[in-house]
Phi, psi and omega in degrees: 000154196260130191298330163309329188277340182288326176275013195323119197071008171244146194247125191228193153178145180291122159230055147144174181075182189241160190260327189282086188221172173223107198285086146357296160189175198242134210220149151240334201258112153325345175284354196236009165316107164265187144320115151103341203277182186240116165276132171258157171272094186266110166287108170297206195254312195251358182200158184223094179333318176338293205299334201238013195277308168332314154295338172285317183307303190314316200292354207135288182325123190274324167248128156239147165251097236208135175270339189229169181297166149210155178248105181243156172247113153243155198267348167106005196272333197262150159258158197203137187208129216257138151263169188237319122231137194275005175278254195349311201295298175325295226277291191305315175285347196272299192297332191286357185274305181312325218078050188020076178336276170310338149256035171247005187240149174270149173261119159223154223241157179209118159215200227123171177283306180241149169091045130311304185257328169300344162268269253281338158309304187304324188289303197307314184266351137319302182291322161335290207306337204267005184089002195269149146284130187251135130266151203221160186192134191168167190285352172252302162210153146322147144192151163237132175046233183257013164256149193271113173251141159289137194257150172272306174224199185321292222219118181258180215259170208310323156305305218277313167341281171293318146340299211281348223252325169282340168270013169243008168256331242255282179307356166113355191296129161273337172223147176267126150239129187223107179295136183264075187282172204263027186254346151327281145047233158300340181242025175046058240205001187210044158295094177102355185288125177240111226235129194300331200220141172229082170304110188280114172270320169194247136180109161219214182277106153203156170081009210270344169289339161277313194282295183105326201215174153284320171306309162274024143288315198283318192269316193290004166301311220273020159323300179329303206273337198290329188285336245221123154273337166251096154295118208236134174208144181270124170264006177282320194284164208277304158298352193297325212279329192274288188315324179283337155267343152285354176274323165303327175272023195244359191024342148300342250224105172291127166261139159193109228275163184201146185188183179229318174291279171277167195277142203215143162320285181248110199248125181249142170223188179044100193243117152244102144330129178195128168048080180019027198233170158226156160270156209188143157234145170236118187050032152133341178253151206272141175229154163201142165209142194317312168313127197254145161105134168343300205278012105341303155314293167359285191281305167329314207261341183303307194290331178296305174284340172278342184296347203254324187278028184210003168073041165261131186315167168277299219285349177267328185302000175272297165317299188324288161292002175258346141213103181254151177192131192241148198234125172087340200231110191030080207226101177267138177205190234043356167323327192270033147245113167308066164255140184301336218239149142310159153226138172207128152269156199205142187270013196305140170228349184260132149010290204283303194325289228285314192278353163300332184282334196242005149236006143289299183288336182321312179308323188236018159282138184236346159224257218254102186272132190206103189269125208234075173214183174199213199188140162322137157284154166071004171235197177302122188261358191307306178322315184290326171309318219266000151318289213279356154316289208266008173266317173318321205262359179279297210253144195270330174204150170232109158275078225281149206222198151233144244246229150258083189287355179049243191246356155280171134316097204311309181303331173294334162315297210292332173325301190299324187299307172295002200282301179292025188234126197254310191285166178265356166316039207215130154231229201196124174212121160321300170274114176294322167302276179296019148265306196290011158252344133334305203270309177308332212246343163258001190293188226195102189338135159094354173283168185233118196236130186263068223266132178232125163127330168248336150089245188279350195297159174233031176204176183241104160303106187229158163311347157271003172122206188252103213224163199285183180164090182246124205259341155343290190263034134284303177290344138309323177237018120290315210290355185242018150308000000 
Protein backbone atom coordinates (compact mmCIF):
# COMPACT_ATOMS: atom_id res chain seq x y z
CA UNK A 1 0.00 0.00 0.00
CA UNK A 2 1.31 3.62 -0.84
CA UNK A 3 2.27 4.91 2.19
CA UNK A 4 0.07 8.58 1.77
CA UNK A 5 -2.99 6.16 1.39
CA UNK A 6 -2.06 4.57 4.65
CA UNK A 7 -1.87 7.93 6.42
CA UNK A 8 -5.13 8.66 5.36
CA UNK A 9 -6.80 10.69 8.10
CA UNK A 10 -3.89 11.01 10.13
CA UNK A 11 -2.55 14.19 11.34
CA UNK A 12 1.24 14.26 11.13
CA UNK A 13 4.49 15.95 10.06
CA UNK A 14 7.45 14.82 8.14
CA UNK A 15 10.67 14.81 10.16
CA UNK A 16 12.95 13.31 6.99
CA UNK A 17 12.70 11.07 4.04
CA UNK A 18 10.46 10.85 1.57
CA UNK A 19 6.21 10.17 1.59
CA UNK A 20 6.23 8.68 -1.89
CA UNK A 21 6.94 4.88 -0.68
CA UNK A 22 5.49 1.95 -0.64
CA UNK A 23 4.59 -0.06 2.57
CA UNK A 24 4.98 -3.74 2.78
CA UNK A 25 3.04 -4.12 6.28
CA UNK A 26 2.34 -2.37 8.99
CA UNK A 27 4.16 -3.77 12.58
CA UNK A 28 3.94 -1.93 16.57
CA UNK A 29 6.29 -5.40 17.32
CA UNK A 30 9.71 -4.71 16.17
CA UNK A 31 10.44 -8.81 16.35
CA UNK A 32 7.98 -9.40 13.07
CA UNK A 33 9.70 -6.32 11.11
CA UNK A 34 10.46 -7.45 7.32
CA UNK A 35 12.05 -5.63 4.47
CA UNK A 36 9.57 -2.24 3.16
CA UNK A 37 7.50 -2.54 6.43
CA UNK A 38 6.43 0.66 8.72
CA UNK A 39 7.22 0.62 12.51
CA UNK A 40 5.10 2.23 14.52
CA UNK A 41 6.38 3.23 17.98
CA UNK A 42 4.11 2.68 20.82
CA UNK A 43 4.53 3.08 24.68
CA UNK A 44 3.58 0.20 26.25
CA UNK A 45 2.74 -0.46 30.28
CA UNK A 46 6.39 -2.27 30.66
CA UNK A 47 8.35 -1.23 27.08
CA UNK A 48 8.46 2.11 24.83
CA UNK A 49 8.47 0.88 20.94
CA UNK A 50 10.60 4.06 20.99
CA UNK A 51 13.32 2.16 22.72
CA UNK A 52 13.29 -0.55 19.59
CA UNK A 53 12.89 1.60 16.32
CA UNK A 54 16.42 1.16 15.82
CA UNK A 55 16.14 -2.42 15.65
CA UNK A 56 13.06 -2.11 13.38
CA UNK A 57 15.63 -0.38 11.13
CA UNK A 58 18.25 -2.97 11.30
CA UNK A 59 15.21 -5.52 10.63
CA UNK A 60 14.02 -3.49 7.35
CA UNK A 61 11.78 -1.26 8.24
CA UNK A 62 11.63 1.41 5.87
CA UNK A 63 9.05 4.20 8.09
CA UNK A 64 9.12 4.86 11.64
CA UNK A 65 6.11 6.58 13.24
CA UNK A 66 6.91 7.99 16.42
CA UNK A 67 5.02 10.24 19.27
CA UNK A 68 8.76 11.76 20.44
CA UNK A 69 12.01 12.72 18.57
CA UNK A 70 14.58 9.62 18.35
CA UNK A 71 17.61 9.82 17.61
CA UNK A 72 18.61 7.88 14.41
CA UNK A 73 21.00 9.05 11.67
CA UNK A 74 19.40 9.28 8.42
CA UNK A 75 20.44 9.15 5.11
CA UNK A 76 17.39 10.24 3.59
CA UNK A 77 16.42 6.49 2.44
CA UNK A 78 14.13 6.46 5.99
CA UNK A 79 11.35 8.21 6.59
CA UNK A 80 10.40 9.17 9.99
CA UNK A 81 7.01 10.60 11.21
CA UNK A 82 5.90 12.32 14.25
CA UNK A 83 2.07 11.92 15.81
CA UNK A 84 0.79 13.45 18.82
CA UNK A 85 -0.94 10.07 19.27
CA UNK A 86 0.18 6.99 18.17
CA UNK A 87 -2.52 4.35 19.50
CA UNK A 88 -4.97 6.67 17.64
CA UNK A 89 -2.66 6.67 14.65
CA UNK A 90 -2.23 2.92 14.34
CA UNK A 91 -5.96 2.15 14.93
CA UNK A 92 -6.75 4.71 11.91
CA UNK A 93 -4.06 3.38 9.65
CA UNK A 94 -4.68 -0.54 10.35
CA UNK A 95 -8.21 0.16 8.98
CA UNK A 96 -7.32 2.23 6.06
CA UNK A 97 -4.58 -1.11 5.26
CA UNK A 98 -7.47 -3.66 5.74
CA UNK A 99 -10.21 -1.68 3.93
CA UNK A 100 -12.02 -0.43 6.21
CA UNK A 101 -13.60 -3.55 7.47
CA UNK A 102 -16.40 -2.39 9.54
CA UNK A 103 -18.21 -0.82 7.57
CA UNK A 104 -19.10 -3.96 5.43
CA UNK A 105 -19.76 -5.27 9.04
CA UNK A 106 -22.83 -4.34 11.56
CA UNK A 107 -21.01 -3.78 15.13
CA UNK A 108 -22.34 -4.40 17.96
CA UNK A 109 -20.57 -3.39 20.70
CA UNK A 110 -21.47 -4.81 24.71
CA UNK A 111 -19.31 -3.32 28.05
CA UNK A 112 -19.62 -3.17 31.75
CA UNK A 113 -17.93 -4.71 34.43
CA UNK A 114 -19.80 -8.02 34.37
CA UNK A 115 -22.02 -9.84 31.71
CA UNK A 116 -20.27 -9.05 28.76
CA UNK A 117 -19.06 -11.96 27.11
CA UNK A 118 -22.21 -13.73 28.14
CA UNK A 119 -24.43 -11.22 25.79
CA UNK A 120 -22.32 -11.49 23.27
CA UNK A 121 -22.74 -15.44 23.28
CA UNK A 122 -26.37 -14.89 23.95
CA UNK A 123 -26.40 -11.91 20.58
CA UNK A 124 -24.09 -14.41 18.41
CA UNK A 125 -27.14 -17.46 18.95
CA UNK A 126 -29.89 -15.23 18.52
CA UNK A 127 -28.81 -14.31 15.12
CA UNK A 128 -27.37 -17.85 14.25
CA UNK A 129 -31.10 -18.76 14.91
CA UNK A 130 -31.86 -15.68 12.44
CA UNK A 131 -29.62 -17.31 9.34
CA UNK A 132 -27.17 -14.79 9.98
CA UNK A 133 -23.01 -15.55 9.75
CA UNK A 134 -21.67 -14.05 13.15
CA UNK A 135 -18.51 -13.06 13.85
CA UNK A 136 -17.48 -12.78 17.88
CA UNK A 137 -14.32 -10.98 19.41
CA UNK A 138 -14.25 -11.72 23.50
CA UNK A 139 -12.58 -12.76 26.48
CA UNK A 140 -12.99 -16.24 26.24
CA UNK A 141 -12.24 -16.85 22.18
CA UNK A 142 -12.42 -15.21 18.64
CA UNK A 143 -14.81 -16.77 15.95
CA UNK A 144 -15.83 -16.20 12.35
CA UNK A 145 -18.67 -18.22 12.32
CA UNK A 146 -18.39 -21.70 13.94
CA UNK A 147 -14.48 -21.35 13.66
CA UNK A 148 -12.37 -20.86 16.75
CA UNK A 149 -9.58 -18.15 17.36
CA UNK A 150 -7.75 -17.98 20.17
CA UNK A 151 -8.18 -14.75 21.86
CA UNK A 152 -5.05 -13.00 23.70
CA UNK A 153 -7.05 -10.47 25.72
CA UNK A 154 -10.96 -8.88 25.77
CA UNK A 155 -9.99 -6.48 22.87
CA UNK A 156 -7.05 -6.98 20.76
CA UNK A 157 -4.99 -3.99 19.91
CA UNK A 158 -6.14 -2.20 16.47
CA UNK A 159 -4.05 -3.94 13.79
CA UNK A 160 -4.97 -7.92 14.73
CA UNK A 161 -8.47 -5.72 15.49
CA UNK A 162 -8.74 -5.05 11.82
CA UNK A 163 -7.51 -8.15 10.48
CA UNK A 164 -9.85 -10.03 12.36
CA UNK A 165 -12.63 -7.79 11.21
CA UNK A 166 -11.32 -8.34 7.65
CA UNK A 167 -11.31 -12.03 7.79
CA UNK A 168 -15.06 -11.93 8.89
CA UNK A 169 -15.85 -9.83 5.55
CA UNK A 170 -13.49 -12.08 3.85
CA UNK A 171 -15.86 -15.13 5.34
CA UNK A 172 -18.95 -13.97 4.51
CA UNK A 173 -20.00 -12.43 8.44
CA UNK A 174 -22.63 -10.21 7.99
CA UNK A 175 -22.46 -9.34 11.74
CA UNK A 176 -20.21 -8.42 14.54
CA UNK A 177 -20.50 -8.98 18.11
CA UNK A 178 -17.94 -7.99 20.39
CA UNK A 179 -16.85 -7.17 24.05
CA UNK A 180 -15.66 -3.92 24.63
CA UNK A 181 -13.32 -3.32 27.41
CA UNK A 182 -12.58 -0.52 28.89
CA UNK A 183 -8.95 -0.71 28.63
CA UNK A 184 -9.88 -1.36 24.59
CA UNK A 185 -11.29 1.94 25.16
CA UNK A 186 -8.60 4.16 26.68
CA UNK A 187 -6.24 2.71 24.58
CA UNK A 188 -7.87 3.09 21.50
CA UNK A 189 -7.84 -0.42 20.01
CA UNK A 190 -11.59 0.50 18.97
CA UNK A 191 -10.83 3.75 17.78
CA UNK A 192 -12.78 4.88 14.29
CA UNK A 193 -14.72 1.61 14.93
CA UNK A 194 -18.62 2.64 14.52
CA UNK A 195 -20.93 0.51 16.07
CA UNK A 196 -24.73 -0.02 15.49
CA UNK A 197 -25.48 -0.75 19.04
CA UNK A 198 -23.88 -0.35 22.28
CA UNK A 199 -24.87 -1.99 25.44
CA UNK A 200 -24.04 -0.79 28.84
CA UNK A 201 -24.43 -3.76 31.35
CA UNK A 202 -23.38 -2.44 34.65
CA UNK A 203 -20.51 -0.97 36.37
CA UNK A 204 -18.75 -2.05 39.19
CA UNK A 205 -14.82 -2.20 41.12
CA UNK A 206 -12.53 -3.40 38.58
CA UNK A 207 -9.41 -2.47 36.71
CA UNK A 208 -8.79 0.23 39.20
CA UNK A 209 -4.97 -0.89 38.98
CA UNK A 210 -5.47 0.17 35.58
CA UNK A 211 -7.79 3.34 35.62
CA UNK A 212 -6.78 4.74 39.11
CA UNK A 213 -9.76 6.28 39.96
CA UNK A 214 -13.58 5.38 39.28
CA UNK A 215 -14.24 8.41 37.28
CA UNK A 216 -11.93 7.38 34.68
CA UNK A 217 -13.09 3.89 34.56
CA UNK A 218 -16.28 5.12 34.14
CA UNK A 219 -15.57 7.43 31.29
CA UNK A 220 -13.41 5.37 29.32
CA UNK A 221 -16.64 2.55 29.35
CA UNK A 222 -18.76 5.42 28.06
CA UNK A 223 -16.36 5.82 24.91
CA UNK A 224 -18.75 3.30 23.46
CA UNK A 225 -21.85 4.89 23.59
CA UNK A 226 -20.26 8.44 21.93
CA UNK A 227 -19.51 5.43 18.59
CA UNK A 228 -22.73 3.99 19.03
CA UNK A 229 -26.27 4.80 17.34
CA UNK A 230 -28.27 2.93 19.12
CA UNK A 231 -27.61 3.10 23.11
CA UNK A 232 -28.98 0.10 24.83
CA UNK A 233 -28.83 0.51 28.86
CA UNK A 234 -29.52 -1.15 32.26
CA UNK A 235 -31.10 1.63 34.48
CA UNK A 236 -31.45 -0.84 37.16
CA UNK A 237 -27.71 -0.40 37.65
CA UNK A 238 -26.28 2.15 40.05
CA UNK A 239 -24.65 4.12 36.63
CA UNK A 240 -27.20 3.40 34.07
CA UNK A 241 -28.87 6.31 34.94
CA UNK A 242 -25.32 8.86 34.66
CA UNK A 243 -25.29 6.73 30.74
CA UNK A 244 -28.63 7.58 30.01
CA UNK A 245 -27.96 11.05 30.74
CA UNK A 246 -24.74 11.51 29.34
CA UNK A 247 -25.95 9.88 26.02
CA UNK A 248 -29.27 12.38 25.91
CA UNK A 249 -26.79 15.06 26.06
CA UNK A 250 -24.69 13.79 23.05
CA UNK A 251 -28.81 14.39 21.48
CA UNK A 252 -28.35 12.01 18.30
CA UNK A 253 -28.11 9.04 19.69
CA UNK A 254 -31.32 6.50 19.68
CA UNK A 255 -32.11 4.96 23.47
CA UNK A 256 -33.34 2.43 24.82
CA UNK A 257 -33.44 1.46 28.22
CA UNK A 258 -33.88 -2.16 29.78
CA UNK A 259 -34.30 -3.12 33.46
CA UNK A 260 -36.17 -5.61 35.90
CA UNK A 261 -37.00 -2.91 38.70
CA UNK A 262 -37.40 0.66 37.32
CA UNK A 263 -39.36 1.54 34.75
CA UNK A 264 -37.81 0.97 31.22
CA UNK A 265 -38.57 0.42 27.46
CA UNK A 266 -38.33 -2.96 28.05
CA UNK A 267 -38.81 -4.50 31.61
CA UNK A 268 -38.85 -8.29 32.65
CA UNK A 269 -41.14 -9.37 35.74
CA UNK A 270 -42.78 -12.47 37.00
CA UNK A 271 -38.55 -14.32 37.09
CA UNK A 272 -39.31 -17.99 37.93
CA UNK A 273 -36.49 -20.30 38.58
CA UNK A 274 -37.90 -23.73 36.91
CA UNK A 275 -35.63 -26.87 36.20
CA UNK A 276 -32.27 -24.69 36.45
CA UNK A 277 -33.57 -22.72 33.47
CA UNK A 278 -35.45 -19.61 34.06
CA UNK A 279 -38.79 -18.03 33.01
CA UNK A 280 -39.37 -14.42 32.48
CA UNK A 281 -41.75 -11.86 30.79
CA UNK A 282 -40.75 -8.77 29.24
CA UNK A 283 -43.38 -6.14 29.07
CA UNK A 284 -45.61 -8.67 29.22
CA UNK A 285 -44.54 -11.51 27.20
CA UNK A 286 -43.36 -14.92 28.15
CA UNK A 287 -39.08 -15.98 27.77
CA UNK A 288 -37.24 -18.64 29.24
CA UNK A 289 -33.66 -19.23 28.88
CA UNK A 290 -31.25 -21.59 29.58
CA UNK A 291 -28.98 -19.45 31.68
CA UNK A 292 -30.29 -19.19 35.39
CA UNK A 293 -30.19 -16.25 37.92
CA UNK A 294 -31.60 -12.76 37.95
CA UNK A 295 -27.88 -11.26 36.53
CA UNK A 296 -28.88 -13.27 33.56
CA UNK A 297 -32.20 -12.00 32.86
CA UNK A 298 -30.12 -9.16 32.98
CA UNK A 299 -27.71 -10.16 30.41
CA UNK A 300 -30.66 -11.27 28.59
CA UNK A 301 -32.74 -8.37 28.37
CA UNK A 302 -29.12 -6.44 27.04
CA UNK A 303 -29.79 -8.93 24.06
CA UNK A 304 -33.30 -8.71 23.57
CA UNK A 305 -33.25 -5.14 23.25
CA UNK A 306 -30.72 -4.67 20.86
CA UNK A 307 -32.05 -8.02 18.36
CA UNK A 308 -35.73 -6.33 18.55
CA UNK A 309 -34.25 -2.76 17.85
CA UNK A 310 -32.37 -4.34 14.54
CA UNK A 311 -35.78 -5.95 13.34
CA UNK A 312 -34.73 -9.33 14.73
CA UNK A 313 -37.95 -11.72 14.63
CA UNK A 314 -39.37 -12.78 18.31
CA UNK A 315 -39.26 -16.29 17.59
CA UNK A 316 -35.41 -16.72 16.97
CA UNK A 317 -34.66 -14.26 19.74
CA UNK A 318 -36.53 -17.21 21.97
CA UNK A 319 -34.39 -19.96 20.41
CA UNK A 320 -31.70 -17.96 20.59
CA UNK A 321 -31.82 -17.98 24.51
CA UNK A 322 -32.82 -21.54 24.77
CA UNK A 323 -29.97 -22.45 23.33
CA UNK A 324 -26.70 -20.74 24.08
CA UNK A 325 -23.59 -22.12 25.74
CA UNK A 326 -21.31 -19.74 27.49
CA UNK A 327 -17.95 -21.38 28.19
CA UNK A 328 -16.89 -20.91 31.62
CA UNK A 329 -20.08 -19.05 33.02
CA UNK A 330 -22.20 -21.32 35.19
CA UNK A 331 -20.81 -24.11 33.24
CA UNK A 332 -21.52 -27.58 34.92
CA UNK A 333 -19.54 -30.23 34.86
CA UNK A 334 -18.88 -33.78 36.16
CA UNK A 335 -22.07 -34.45 35.03
CA UNK A 336 -20.93 -37.76 32.95
CA UNK A 337 -20.38 -39.23 37.06
CA UNK A 338 -22.74 -40.72 38.79
CA UNK A 339 -22.16 -38.26 41.79
CA UNK A 340 -25.48 -36.85 44.08
CA UNK A 341 -24.08 -33.09 43.97
CA UNK A 342 -23.22 -30.49 41.15
CA UNK A 343 -19.81 -29.00 40.00
CA UNK A 344 -20.13 -25.67 38.22
CA UNK A 345 -17.21 -23.05 37.01
CA UNK A 346 -17.66 -20.09 37.01
CA UNK A 347 -15.41 -16.92 35.76
CA UNK A 348 -16.74 -14.85 38.70
CA UNK A 349 -13.86 -12.78 40.01
CA UNK A 350 -15.42 -9.80 41.12
CA UNK A 351 -17.33 -8.76 44.33
CA UNK A 352 -20.80 -8.13 42.28
CA UNK A 353 -19.61 -11.49 39.98
CA UNK A 354 -19.05 -13.68 42.74
CA UNK A 355 -22.59 -12.80 44.69
CA UNK A 356 -24.12 -13.04 41.49
CA UNK A 357 -22.86 -16.48 40.85
CA UNK A 358 -23.97 -17.92 44.45
CA UNK A 359 -27.48 -16.61 44.79
CA UNK A 360 -27.76 -17.49 41.69
CA UNK A 361 -27.00 -21.58 42.30
CA UNK A 362 -28.21 -20.74 46.07
CA UNK A 363 -31.98 -21.13 44.13
CA UNK A 364 -31.43 -24.74 43.22
CA UNK A 365 -29.03 -26.27 46.03
CA UNK A 366 -31.19 -28.22 47.97
CA UNK A 367 -28.48 -28.87 51.05
CA UNK A 368 -24.94 -27.05 50.88
CA UNK A 369 -23.38 -24.39 48.51
CA UNK A 370 -19.44 -24.80 48.79
CA UNK A 371 -17.78 -22.32 47.38
CA UNK A 372 -14.00 -22.45 45.72
CA UNK A 373 -11.99 -19.16 44.95
CA UNK A 374 -9.35 -16.71 45.69
CA UNK A 375 -8.33 -13.44 43.57
CA UNK A 376 -5.73 -12.34 41.21
CA UNK A 377 -2.32 -10.75 41.80
CA UNK A 378 -0.94 -7.92 40.69
CA UNK A 379 -4.57 -5.94 40.40
CA UNK A 380 -6.93 -3.76 42.60
CA UNK A 381 -6.34 -5.39 46.13
CA UNK A 382 -9.47 -3.49 47.60
CA UNK A 383 -11.21 -6.26 46.39
CA UNK A 384 -10.26 -8.92 48.22
CA UNK A 385 -11.59 -8.67 51.93
CA UNK A 386 -15.06 -8.09 50.48
CA UNK A 387 -14.31 -11.46 48.28
CA UNK A 388 -14.23 -13.31 51.22
CA UNK A 389 -16.97 -11.24 52.83
CA UNK A 390 -19.47 -12.07 50.39
CA UNK A 391 -18.24 -16.00 49.89
CA UNK A 392 -18.69 -16.67 53.86
CA UNK A 393 -21.96 -14.88 53.86
CA UNK A 394 -23.25 -16.65 50.78
CA UNK A 395 -21.90 -19.92 50.55
CA UNK A 396 -22.68 -22.52 53.36
CA UNK A 397 -18.18 -23.16 53.20
CA UNK A 398 -16.02 -21.01 51.55
CA UNK A 399 -12.54 -22.42 50.34
CA UNK A 400 -10.34 -19.76 50.15
CA UNK A 401 -7.72 -20.89 47.45
CA UNK A 402 -5.23 -19.18 44.92
CA UNK A 403 -6.36 -17.59 42.01
CA UNK A 404 -3.50 -16.36 39.29
CA UNK A 405 -1.08 -14.92 41.95
CA UNK A 406 1.55 -13.81 39.31
CA UNK A 407 3.91 -12.27 40.84
CA UNK A 408 2.77 -11.83 44.68
CA UNK A 409 2.45 -14.33 47.12
CA UNK A 410 -0.72 -16.71 46.86
CA UNK A 411 -0.50 -16.82 50.58
CA UNK A 412 -0.35 -13.06 51.26
CA UNK A 413 -3.53 -13.09 48.63
CA UNK A 414 -5.41 -15.33 50.88
CA UNK A 415 -4.29 -13.34 53.98
CA UNK A 416 -5.72 -10.23 52.43
CA UNK A 417 -9.00 -12.30 51.42
CA UNK A 418 -9.52 -13.61 55.05
CA UNK A 419 -9.18 -10.32 56.25
CA UNK A 420 -12.94 -9.49 55.23
CA UNK A 421 -14.25 -12.50 56.66
CA UNK A 422 -16.53 -12.14 60.03
CA UNK A 423 -17.78 -15.71 60.24
CA UNK A 424 -15.89 -19.20 60.78
CA UNK A 425 -17.65 -20.93 57.85
CA UNK A 426 -14.05 -20.89 55.84
CA UNK A 427 -11.16 -22.80 55.62
CA UNK A 428 -7.66 -21.58 53.54
CA UNK A 429 -5.92 -23.90 51.28
CA UNK A 430 -3.11 -22.80 48.85
CA UNK A 431 -2.86 -25.30 46.14
CA UNK A 432 -6.07 -24.75 44.35
CA UNK A 433 -6.02 -28.93 43.18
CA UNK A 434 -6.20 -29.71 46.93
CA UNK A 435 -8.78 -27.24 47.42
CA UNK A 436 -11.03 -28.39 44.77
CA UNK A 437 -10.52 -32.02 45.65
CA UNK A 438 -11.40 -31.28 49.42
CA UNK A 439 -14.54 -29.73 48.51
CA UNK A 440 -15.46 -32.62 45.60
CA UNK A 441 -14.33 -35.26 48.65
CA UNK A 442 -16.61 -33.27 51.15
CA UNK A 443 -19.80 -32.67 48.87
CA UNK A 444 -22.85 -34.29 49.90
CA UNK A 445 -26.39 -35.34 48.20
CA UNK A 446 -27.95 -32.15 47.15
CA UNK A 447 -24.96 -30.00 47.43
CA UNK A 448 -23.41 -27.44 44.78
CA UNK A 449 -19.87 -27.20 44.94
CA UNK A 450 -18.40 -23.94 43.04
CA UNK A 451 -15.30 -23.49 41.65
CA UNK A 452 -15.06 -19.27 41.00
CA UNK A 453 -12.74 -17.18 39.26
CA UNK A 454 -10.94 -19.13 36.00
CA UNK A 455 -13.93 -20.03 34.13
CA UNK A 456 -12.83 -20.43 30.82
CA UNK A 457 -9.05 -20.29 31.34
CA UNK A 458 -7.03 -23.50 30.99
CA UNK A 459 -3.85 -21.91 32.81
CA UNK A 460 -2.43 -20.29 35.98
CA UNK A 461 -0.30 -17.23 36.32
CA UNK A 462 2.36 -17.72 39.25
CA UNK A 463 5.57 -15.97 39.48
CA UNK A 464 7.49 -19.01 37.72
CA UNK A 465 5.49 -17.99 34.53
CA UNK A 466 2.34 -19.67 32.92
CA UNK A 467 1.39 -23.31 33.64
CA UNK A 468 -1.07 -25.32 32.61
CA UNK A 469 -4.27 -25.36 34.58
CA UNK A 470 -7.55 -26.62 33.36
CA UNK A 471 -10.21 -27.12 36.19
CA UNK A 472 -12.32 -29.71 33.79
CA UNK A 473 -9.92 -31.73 33.73
CA UNK A 474 -8.88 -31.62 37.50
CA UNK A 475 -12.28 -32.40 38.16
CA UNK A 476 -12.22 -35.24 35.70
CA UNK A 477 -9.28 -37.07 37.33
CA UNK A 478 -10.67 -36.56 40.76
CA UNK A 479 -14.17 -37.94 39.93
CA UNK A 480 -12.77 -40.83 38.21
CA UNK A 481 -10.65 -41.41 40.98
Amino acid sequence: MKLLELLNGVEYEVLGGSLDKEINHLQYDSRKILKGDMFVCLKGFEVDGHDYAKKAIELGATVILCERDINIENDGTLTIIKVNEGRKALATMSANYYGHPTKKLKLLGVTGTNGKTTTVYILKSILEKAGKKVGLVGTIANYIGNEKIKSERTTPESLELQKLFSDMVNHGCEYCVMEVSSHSLELDRVYGCHFETGIFTNLTRDHLDFHKSFDNYYNAKFKLFERSDIAIINVDDNYGYKVLKDVENLNSKKVITYSINNESNIKASDLKLKDKDIHFKVNGEEFNSILPGEYNVYNALGAISAMRALGINEDFIKAGLMDVVVPGRCERVGYKYDIPYDVIIDFAHTPDGLKNILETLRGFTKNRLIAVYGCGGDRDKVKRAELGRIGTELADLAIITSDNPRNEDPMAIIKEIVYGITKTNYLAIENRIEAIKLALNMAEEGDVVVLAGKGHENYQITNEGVIHFDEREIVDEILRK
